[in-house]
N, C-alpha and C positions, 0 to 999 in steps of 0.2 A: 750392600746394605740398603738397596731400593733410593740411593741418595748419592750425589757428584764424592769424592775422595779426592783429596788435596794434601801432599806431603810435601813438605819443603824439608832438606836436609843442607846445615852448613858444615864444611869439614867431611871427613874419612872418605871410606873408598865410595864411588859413585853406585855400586854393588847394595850399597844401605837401602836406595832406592825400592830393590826391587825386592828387598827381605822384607820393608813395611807394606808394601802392595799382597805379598803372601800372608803375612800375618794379619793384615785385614779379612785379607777370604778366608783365610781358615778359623778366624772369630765368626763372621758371618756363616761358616758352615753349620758349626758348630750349634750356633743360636737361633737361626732361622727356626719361627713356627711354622713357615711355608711348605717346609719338608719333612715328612713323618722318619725319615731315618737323621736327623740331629739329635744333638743329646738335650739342648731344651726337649723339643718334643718328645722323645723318650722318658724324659724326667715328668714331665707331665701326663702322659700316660699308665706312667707306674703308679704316680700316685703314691699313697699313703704305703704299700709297696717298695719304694725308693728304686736308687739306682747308683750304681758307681760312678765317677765324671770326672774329665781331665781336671789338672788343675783350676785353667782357667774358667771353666766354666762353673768348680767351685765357688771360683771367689765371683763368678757372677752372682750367682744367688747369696753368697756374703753381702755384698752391698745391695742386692736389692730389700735382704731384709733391715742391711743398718740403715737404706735413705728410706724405709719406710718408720722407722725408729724413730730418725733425728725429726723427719717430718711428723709424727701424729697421725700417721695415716696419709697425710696428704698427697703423697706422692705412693702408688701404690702401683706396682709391677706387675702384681697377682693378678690381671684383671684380661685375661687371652680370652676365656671365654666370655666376659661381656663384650668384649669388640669384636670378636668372630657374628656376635650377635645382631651388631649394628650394621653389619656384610662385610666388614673387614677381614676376608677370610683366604685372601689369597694375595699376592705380589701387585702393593697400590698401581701401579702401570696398569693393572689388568681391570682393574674398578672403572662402572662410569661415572664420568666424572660431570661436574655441576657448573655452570656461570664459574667462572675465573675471580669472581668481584667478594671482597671478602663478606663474610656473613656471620652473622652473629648468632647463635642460637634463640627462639622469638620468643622462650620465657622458660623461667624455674622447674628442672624436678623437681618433685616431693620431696624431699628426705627423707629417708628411711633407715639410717644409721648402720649401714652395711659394716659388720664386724670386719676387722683386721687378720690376716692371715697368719700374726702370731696371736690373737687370741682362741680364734678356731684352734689352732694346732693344740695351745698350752689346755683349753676346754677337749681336747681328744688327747690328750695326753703322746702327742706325736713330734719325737726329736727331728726339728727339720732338717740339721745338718750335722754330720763326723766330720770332722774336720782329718781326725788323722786315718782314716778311713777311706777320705774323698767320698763320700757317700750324701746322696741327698732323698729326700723325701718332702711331700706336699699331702694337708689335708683334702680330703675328695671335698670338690666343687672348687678349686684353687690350680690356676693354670698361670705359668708364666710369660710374658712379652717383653722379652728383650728388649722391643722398641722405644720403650719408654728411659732407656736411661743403660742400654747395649753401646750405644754410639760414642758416649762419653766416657767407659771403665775400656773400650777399645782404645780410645786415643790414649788414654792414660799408658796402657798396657804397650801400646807400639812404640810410642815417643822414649818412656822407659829402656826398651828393649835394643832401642836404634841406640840411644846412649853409652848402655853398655856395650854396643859393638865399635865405639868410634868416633860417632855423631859430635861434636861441637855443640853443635845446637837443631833443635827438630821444632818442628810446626808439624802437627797432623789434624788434618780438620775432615770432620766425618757429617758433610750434610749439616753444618753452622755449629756442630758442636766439635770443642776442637780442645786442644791441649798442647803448649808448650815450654818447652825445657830445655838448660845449655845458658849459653852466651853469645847472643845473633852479634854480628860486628855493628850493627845499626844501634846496638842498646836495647832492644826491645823489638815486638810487632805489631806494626800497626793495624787494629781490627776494625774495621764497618760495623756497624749496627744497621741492622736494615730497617727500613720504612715498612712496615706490615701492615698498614691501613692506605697507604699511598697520599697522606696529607702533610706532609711532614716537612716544612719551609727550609730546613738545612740538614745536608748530612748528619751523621753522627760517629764517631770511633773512638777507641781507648787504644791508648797501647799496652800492649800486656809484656810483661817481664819473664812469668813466672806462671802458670796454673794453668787452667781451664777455665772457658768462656762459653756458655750453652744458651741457647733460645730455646722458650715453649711458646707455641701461637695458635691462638682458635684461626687463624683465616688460613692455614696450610692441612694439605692432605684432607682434601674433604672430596667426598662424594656422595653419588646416590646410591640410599636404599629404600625401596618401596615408595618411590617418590618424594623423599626427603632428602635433603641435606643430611649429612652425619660428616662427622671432625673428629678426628684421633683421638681429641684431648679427653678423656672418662672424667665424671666427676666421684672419687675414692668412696663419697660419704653413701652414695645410691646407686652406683651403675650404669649409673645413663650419661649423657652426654652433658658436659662441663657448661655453664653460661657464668662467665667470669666480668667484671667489669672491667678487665683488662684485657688486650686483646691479645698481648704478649707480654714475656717478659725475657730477660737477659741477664742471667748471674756470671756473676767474677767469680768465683771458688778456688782453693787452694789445689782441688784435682777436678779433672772434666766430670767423674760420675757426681761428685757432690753438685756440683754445678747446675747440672741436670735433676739433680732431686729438687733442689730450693728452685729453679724456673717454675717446677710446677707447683709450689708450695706457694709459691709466687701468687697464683690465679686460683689460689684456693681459699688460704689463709685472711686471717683480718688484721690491718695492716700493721698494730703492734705488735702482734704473735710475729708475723714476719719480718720486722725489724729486728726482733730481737733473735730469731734465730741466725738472722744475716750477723749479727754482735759476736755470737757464739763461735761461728765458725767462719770467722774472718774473709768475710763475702762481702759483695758490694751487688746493688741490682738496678735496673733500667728497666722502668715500664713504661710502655705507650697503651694508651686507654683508644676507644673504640673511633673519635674525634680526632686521633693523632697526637693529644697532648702528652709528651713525656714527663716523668717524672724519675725521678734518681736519690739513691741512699746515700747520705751525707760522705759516706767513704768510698763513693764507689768509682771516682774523680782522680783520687789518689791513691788508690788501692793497689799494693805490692804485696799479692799470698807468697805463702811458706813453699 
């Protein structure tokens, strides 16, 4: 998944190991826009056309359409071809890459109020998904990127999976987005929070019990295009490139793909809207602003998800 993979398993056969390392590649097969025989990519070449799709990759595009739901847009999946656009078009290893020192984007796009990819569809009259069919479909000019929020319905999906074979207790952390579940003999695991500006006077961790723990950060995955800086992170509302006041952020969530939604909801959102969806869905979140200053949701200290 273009990102370090880290499984810890407590309990059953030592064999669990190596069924979570298969099931990460075979999500990653599956979902890579890097290769034109995946069934993301397939699905998005079909287009308004559709296509048939394993389970999992049903419920990919299930949640990609509920964290664009619960977000408002804010966290938006749909968005392959504006970062194919920005040179993001091949396997980040293979990008050039820019000064290592983080960078902020050096001012505002326009807004342009880029519709949502359930409005388009509901304005084309296009069922984007059968459920008991396995079948998916997308309005033309709508492409999907796993990468925005694949890493975290993975962990969800293996940690699950190891469970039901055995597992006691699992950690699977995919690239800082991670999910755990079970009963570690420790009580819990203790997580980092990383420093993403490098200003940062003292570590920072939670221990987690239960859920999924995600980071979104403008200073990761950047490179050059056409002589610019470009950063993963899209802004939903225009297509261009995100300039957030936050340089990152870090949700608690009850599952890693929610987790993942609200991070970037995080760097969107204004910050009563995102309080209160952190309320709704029993989240907690950690930002650090551009200076290094953190800042933290009054539950997010004591937070024990479902």
């Amino acid at each position: 998944m273009g990102t370090k993979c880290h499984i810890v398993v407590e309990g059953g056969r030592k064999a669990l190991l190596d069924h979570g390392v298969d099931q990460v590649r075979a999500l990653e097969t599956a979902w890579t826009r890097f290769s034109a025989d995946s069934e993301v990519s397939r699905v998005n070449a079909a287009g308004p056309r559709g296509l048939r799709v394993s389970r999992d990759t049903l419920v990919l595009f299930q949640v990609a359409l509920a964290a664009e739901t619960i977000t408002a847009g804010a966290c938006d999946s749909f968005m392959a071809d504006e970062i194919e656009s920005a040179g993001y078009d091949r396997d980040f290893a293979d990008l050039p890459s820019p000064d290592q020192a983080p960078h902020r984007p050096s001012s505002d796009p326009r807004l342009t109020g880029r519709p949502s990819v359930r409005t388009t569809a509901r304005r084309a009259g296009v069922r984007l998904l059968d459920r008991r069919k396995s079948y998916v479909r997308l309005p033309s000019g709508y492409a999907l990127d796993a990468g925005g929020i694949g890493k975290g319905l993975a962990a969800d999906l293996v940690t699950q999976a190891l469970r039901q074979q055995g597992a006691v207790a699992v950690l699977v952390n995919l690239g800082g987005d991670l999910r755990v579940r079970g009963h570690p003999q420790q009580g819990g695991w203790e997580i980092g929070i990383s420093d993403e500006v490098g200003s940062r006077e003292q570590d920072l961790s939670v221990k987690l019990t239960a859920g999924g723990l995600c980071t979104s950060s403008q200073t990761r995955r950047r490179w050059l295009h056409h002589g610019a800086v470009q950063q993963h992170l899209l802004d939903p509302r225009t297509g261009g490139q995100l300039n957030s006041r936050w340089a990152a952020a870090t949700v608690i969530a009850p599952h890693a793909w929610l987790a993942e939604a609200l991070s970037k909801a995080a760097l969107v959102l204004p910050a009563s809207r995102f309080d209160r969806l952190l309320r709704r869905h029993f989240a907690g979140a950690i930002q650090q602003d551009w200076n290094g200053r953190v800042s933290q949701s009054p539950n997010s200290t004591e937070l024990r998800p479902r």
